[in-house]
Structure formats: C-alpha cells, structure tokens
C-alpha positions in Angstrom: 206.7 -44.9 -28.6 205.4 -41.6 -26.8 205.3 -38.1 -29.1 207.8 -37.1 -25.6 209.6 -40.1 -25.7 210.5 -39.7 -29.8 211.3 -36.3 -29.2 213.6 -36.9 -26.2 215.4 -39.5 -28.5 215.8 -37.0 -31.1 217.0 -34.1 -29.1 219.7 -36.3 -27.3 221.5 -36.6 -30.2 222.2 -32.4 -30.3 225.3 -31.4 -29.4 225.6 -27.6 -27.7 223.0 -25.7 -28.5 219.2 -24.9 -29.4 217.3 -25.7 -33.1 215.5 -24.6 -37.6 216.5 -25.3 -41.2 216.5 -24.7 -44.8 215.6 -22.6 -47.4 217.1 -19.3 -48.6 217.5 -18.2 -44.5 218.4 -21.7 -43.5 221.5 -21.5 -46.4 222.7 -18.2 -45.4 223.0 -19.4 -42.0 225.4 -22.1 -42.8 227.6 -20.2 -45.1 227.7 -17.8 -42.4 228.5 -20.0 -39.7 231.4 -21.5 -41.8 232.9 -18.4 -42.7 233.2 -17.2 -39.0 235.2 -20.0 -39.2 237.1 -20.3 -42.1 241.2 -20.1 -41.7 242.6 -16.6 -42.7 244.5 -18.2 -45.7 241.5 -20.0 -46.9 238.5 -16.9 -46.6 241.3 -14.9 -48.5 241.5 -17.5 -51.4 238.1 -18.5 -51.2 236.9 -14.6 -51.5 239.8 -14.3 -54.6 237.9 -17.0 -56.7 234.2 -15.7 -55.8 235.3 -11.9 -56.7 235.7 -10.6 -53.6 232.0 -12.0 -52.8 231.2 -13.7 -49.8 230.2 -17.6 -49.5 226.9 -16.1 -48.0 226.2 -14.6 -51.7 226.0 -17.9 -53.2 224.9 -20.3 -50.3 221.3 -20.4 -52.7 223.5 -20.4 -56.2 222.6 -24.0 -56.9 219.0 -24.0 -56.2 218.6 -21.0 -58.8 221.1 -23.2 -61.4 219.9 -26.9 -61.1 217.5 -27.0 -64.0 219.9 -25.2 -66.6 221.2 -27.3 -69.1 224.8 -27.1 -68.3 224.1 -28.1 -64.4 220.7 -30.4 -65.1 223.5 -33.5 -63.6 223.6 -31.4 -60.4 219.7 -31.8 -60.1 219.9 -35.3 -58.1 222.9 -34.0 -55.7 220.9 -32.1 -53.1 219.1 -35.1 -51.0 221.0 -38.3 -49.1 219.3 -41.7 -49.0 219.2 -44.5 -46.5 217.8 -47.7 -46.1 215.4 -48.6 -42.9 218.7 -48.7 -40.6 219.8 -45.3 -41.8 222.8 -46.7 -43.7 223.8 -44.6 -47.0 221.9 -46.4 -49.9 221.5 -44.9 -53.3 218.3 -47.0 -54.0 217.1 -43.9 -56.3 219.8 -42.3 -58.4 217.7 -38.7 -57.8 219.7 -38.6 -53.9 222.7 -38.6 -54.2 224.4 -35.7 -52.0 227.5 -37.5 -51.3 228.2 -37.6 -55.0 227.8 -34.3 -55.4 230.4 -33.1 -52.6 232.9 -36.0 -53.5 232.9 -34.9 -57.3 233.7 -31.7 -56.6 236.1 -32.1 -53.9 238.0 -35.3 -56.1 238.2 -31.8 -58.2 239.7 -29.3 -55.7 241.4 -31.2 -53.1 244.7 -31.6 -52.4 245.7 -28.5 -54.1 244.2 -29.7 -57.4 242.2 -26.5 -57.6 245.2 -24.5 -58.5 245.2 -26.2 -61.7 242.1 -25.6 -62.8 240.1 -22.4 -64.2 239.1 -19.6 -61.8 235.4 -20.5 -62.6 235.6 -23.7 -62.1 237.2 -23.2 -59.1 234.1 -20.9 -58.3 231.7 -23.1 -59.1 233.2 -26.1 -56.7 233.2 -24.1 -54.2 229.7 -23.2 -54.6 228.1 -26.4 -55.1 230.2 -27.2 -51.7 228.7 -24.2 -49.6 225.1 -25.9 -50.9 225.3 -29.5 -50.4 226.7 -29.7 -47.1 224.0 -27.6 -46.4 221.3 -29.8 -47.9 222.5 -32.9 -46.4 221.8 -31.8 -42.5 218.3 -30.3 -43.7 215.7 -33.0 -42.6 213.6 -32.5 -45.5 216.5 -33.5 -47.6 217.2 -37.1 -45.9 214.8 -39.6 -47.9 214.4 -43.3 -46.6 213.8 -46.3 -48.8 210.9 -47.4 -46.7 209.3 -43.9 -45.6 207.6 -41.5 -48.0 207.9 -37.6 -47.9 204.8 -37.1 -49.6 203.3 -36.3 -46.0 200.5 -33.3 -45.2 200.3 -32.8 -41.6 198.6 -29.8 -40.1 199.6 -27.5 -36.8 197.4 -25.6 -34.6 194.6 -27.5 -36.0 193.8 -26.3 -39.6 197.1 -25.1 -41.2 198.9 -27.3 -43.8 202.4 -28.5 -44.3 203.9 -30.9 -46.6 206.8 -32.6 -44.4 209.5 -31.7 -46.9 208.3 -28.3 -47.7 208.0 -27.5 -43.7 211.7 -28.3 -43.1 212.3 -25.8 -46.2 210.9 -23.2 -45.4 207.6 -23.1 -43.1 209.7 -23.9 -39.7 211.1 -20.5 -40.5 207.6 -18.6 -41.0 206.6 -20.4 -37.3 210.1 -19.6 -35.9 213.1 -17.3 -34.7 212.3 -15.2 -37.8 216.0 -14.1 -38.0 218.3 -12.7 -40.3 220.8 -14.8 -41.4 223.7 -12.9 -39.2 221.4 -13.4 -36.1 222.2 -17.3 -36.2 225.9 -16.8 -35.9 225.8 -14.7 -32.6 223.2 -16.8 -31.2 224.3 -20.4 -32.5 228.1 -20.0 -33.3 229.3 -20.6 -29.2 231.1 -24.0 -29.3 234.2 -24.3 -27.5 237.0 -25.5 -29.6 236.8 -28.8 -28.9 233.1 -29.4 -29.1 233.8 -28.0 -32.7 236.4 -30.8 -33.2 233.8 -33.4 -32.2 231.2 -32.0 -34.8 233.7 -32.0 -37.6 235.0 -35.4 -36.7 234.3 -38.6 -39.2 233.5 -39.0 -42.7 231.2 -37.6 -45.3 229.6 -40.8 -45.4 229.3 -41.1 -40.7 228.1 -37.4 -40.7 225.2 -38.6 -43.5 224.6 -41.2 -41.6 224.1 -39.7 -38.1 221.7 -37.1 -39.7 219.7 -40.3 -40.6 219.9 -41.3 -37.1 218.5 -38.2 -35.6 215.7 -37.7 -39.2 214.0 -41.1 -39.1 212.4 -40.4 -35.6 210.5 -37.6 -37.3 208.2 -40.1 -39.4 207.1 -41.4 -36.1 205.7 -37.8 -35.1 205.0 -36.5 -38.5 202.4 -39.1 -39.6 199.8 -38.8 -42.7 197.2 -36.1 -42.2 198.1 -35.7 -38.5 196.8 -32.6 -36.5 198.5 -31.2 -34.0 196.2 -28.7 -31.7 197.5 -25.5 -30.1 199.0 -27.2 -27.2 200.5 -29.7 -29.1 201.8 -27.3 -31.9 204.0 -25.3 -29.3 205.8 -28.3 -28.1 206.6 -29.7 -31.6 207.6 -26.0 -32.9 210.4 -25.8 -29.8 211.7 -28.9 -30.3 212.5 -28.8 -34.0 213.4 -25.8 -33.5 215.8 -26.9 -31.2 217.0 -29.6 -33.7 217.2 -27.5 -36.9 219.4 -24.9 -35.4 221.5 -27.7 -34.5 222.0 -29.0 -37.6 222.3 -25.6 -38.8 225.0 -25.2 -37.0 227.0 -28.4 -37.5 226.5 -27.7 -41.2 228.6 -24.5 -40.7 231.2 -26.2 -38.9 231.3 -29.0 -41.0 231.4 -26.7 -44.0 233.8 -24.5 -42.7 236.0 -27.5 -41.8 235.8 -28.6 -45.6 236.6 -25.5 -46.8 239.5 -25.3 -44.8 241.0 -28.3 -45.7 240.6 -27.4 -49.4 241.9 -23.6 -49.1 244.8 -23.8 -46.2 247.4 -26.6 -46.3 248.5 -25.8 -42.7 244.9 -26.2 -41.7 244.6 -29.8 -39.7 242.8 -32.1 -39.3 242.5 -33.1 -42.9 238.4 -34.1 -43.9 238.4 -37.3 -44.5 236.1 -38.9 -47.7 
C-alpha cells in the first residue's frame, strides 16, 4: 500500500475538520473543547467540586500523580490495547484505559457522586478529563502484534520515537498554539455532526481510534527517513488527524461529563 494511499485511508475516517495531539498542549485542548461544551448545570457542579478551577487546570493532574503511592493503580489506565483486527484486548494488564474511565464512572454515575466525598468527587472527575484524552492520542493505542519502540527520522536527520512524537514532538513541528486557539479554530461542528461523534460506546469509540491508529505502522516503519519533501506531507496529514481526534476527545469528554453532572442532559453515555 502507497505512503498516499495509507494516508488517504486514514484521513477518510475524520469527521469535520483539520488535525495534532498530546502532551501538556494536546490535554488542555481537550478539556477546553469539552468545557465549551459542557451543560450549564454540569460546568456549575463540576467547577463546585474542583474549587472554582477549571477542567483545563487539571487536564495534566494524572500524569503528575501516576507514580505516587496512593495512585501507583492508575499507572496502567492511560493506554488502550487491541489485537491485529483492532478489537479491545487487554493482552498486557499495563493498557487498560477503559478500566480506568469505567472505574471511575461505576463511581460517579447515575448520581452516585453525591454520595461520595467532595475529593473524591474531584479526583473522578479528573482522572475522566485525562483518559478520554489519552485514549484518542495515537501514541497511546498499543497493538498486540506492532511495537512502539519505533525511531523514525523527518527532514532527513531528526529523531523521533513513534510514541514520544504523538506526545509531544507533532506539537514542536506544528500549529504551535495555545491551548484556547484549538477551540476557535477546531470547536465548529454543527449540532448534529457533534451527535455523531459522541455516539456509541466507550468500548466502539476505542475501537474506531484503532481503526484510524494501525495505518500509522505502515508509514512509520523502523529507522525510516523521511526527506524534506516527504516530511511536509506527513506533518499536514497528522496534523490533520490529531486535531481530529483532539477534537472528538472534547466532545466526547464533554458528552461524559454531561451525563454525569446534568440529569436533564440526553443522550445518556452508554458503557
């Protein structure tokens, strides 16, 4: 299959807009994105449990918490796995994402969270705002027959490490924004394309970020060198792709939230 052909398969999978994704920036983004879109009722109770703070504040919290004793089980929750046909497989116990998001919604939902501690509340809520986040980030969908443990270098000479690009290099080589910037630019979605993203299961969504990842290890081989030429095609088109999935990750998020936070809020997410 062609380096155009791949990518054309890739990018017919986004949905309404352009694409990059996700470290610190790539986090803020999301949170952002789902609070422009949060219910009334449920930024108001959100914002009561976090302090008046913002989702935005702690859209990293987890990544700064994962190797503290008390949150050392949270350490596995931040990657989803798949077999070769990009079904959900836990085939190593360290990717687990979906875990993650149904312990602490099992917690919350329902209106369960009003019998629990304001910090506990807190921290649901936060682990939330990360791992749906995490789980659209390609460098955060691992399959049981493809290794991430790939260097690849672009405009000849500079090196990546496939999970580490998707982290945080396709932001050095991209829109260079400020978190707020991908909300004006990305969040445009008519109401009913934003129905379509939010649509399905934790478990579908998972698995059509597979869909739209596993292409990747047929451009992003071992050692591979992209020259100049070839560099500024690959950086538009995953750019193109990660802002997509930045975006559905807002919406998706948001959409979660909601459901949580605003019991007149419908549809309902479904597990």
């Amino acid at each position: 299959m062609t380096f155009k052909r791949i990518i054309f398969a890739i990018l017919s999978a986004v949905i309404c807009v352009n694409a990059w994704a996700f470290g610190r920036i790539g986090h803020d983004a999301v949170a952002a994105i789902a609070e422009a879109n949060l219910t009334p009722e449920a930024k108001s109770t959100i914002e009561k449990y976090l302090d008046g703070k913002s989702i935005v504040y702690y859209a990293s919290w987890m990544d700064n918490v994962r190797l503290q004793p008390a949150y050392h089980h949270t350490d596995g929750w931040h990657s989803a796995s798949f077999d070769a046909n990009c079904k959900s497989k836990v085939w190593k116990e360290r990717y687990r994402s979906n875990l993650g998001i149904n312990t602490e919604m099992a917690k919350v939902e329902n209106g369960k969270y009003k019998q629990m501690t304001d910090s506990a509340v807190a921290v649901s809520i936060k682990v939330l705002v990360h791992l749906i986040g995490d789980m659209h980030c390609p460098g955060h969908n691992f399959f049981e027959d493809k290794s991430q443990n790939v260097y690849f270098y672009l405009d000849g000479d500079q090196k990546y490490k496939f999970h580490k690009f998707f982290d945080g290099g396709v932001f050095e080589k991209g829109h260079k924004w400020y978190y707020a910037d991908y909300v004006y630019h990305l969040d445009r979605c008519s109401d009913e394309e934003k129905a379509e993203i939010v649509k399905g299961s934790l478990i579908e969504w998972e698995e059509a970020n597979a869909r739209i990842m596993r292409p990747l290890y047929d451009i992003i081989t071992p050692e591979r060198k992209f020259d100049k030429a070839e560099t500024l095609d690959f950086l538009q088109d995953m750019i193109q792709l990660t802002d997509n999935q930045l975006l559905k990750a807002g919406y998706r998020l948001a959409h979660v939230l909601n459901s949580v936070f605003d019991p007149s809020y419908s549809p309902k997410w479904e597990r």
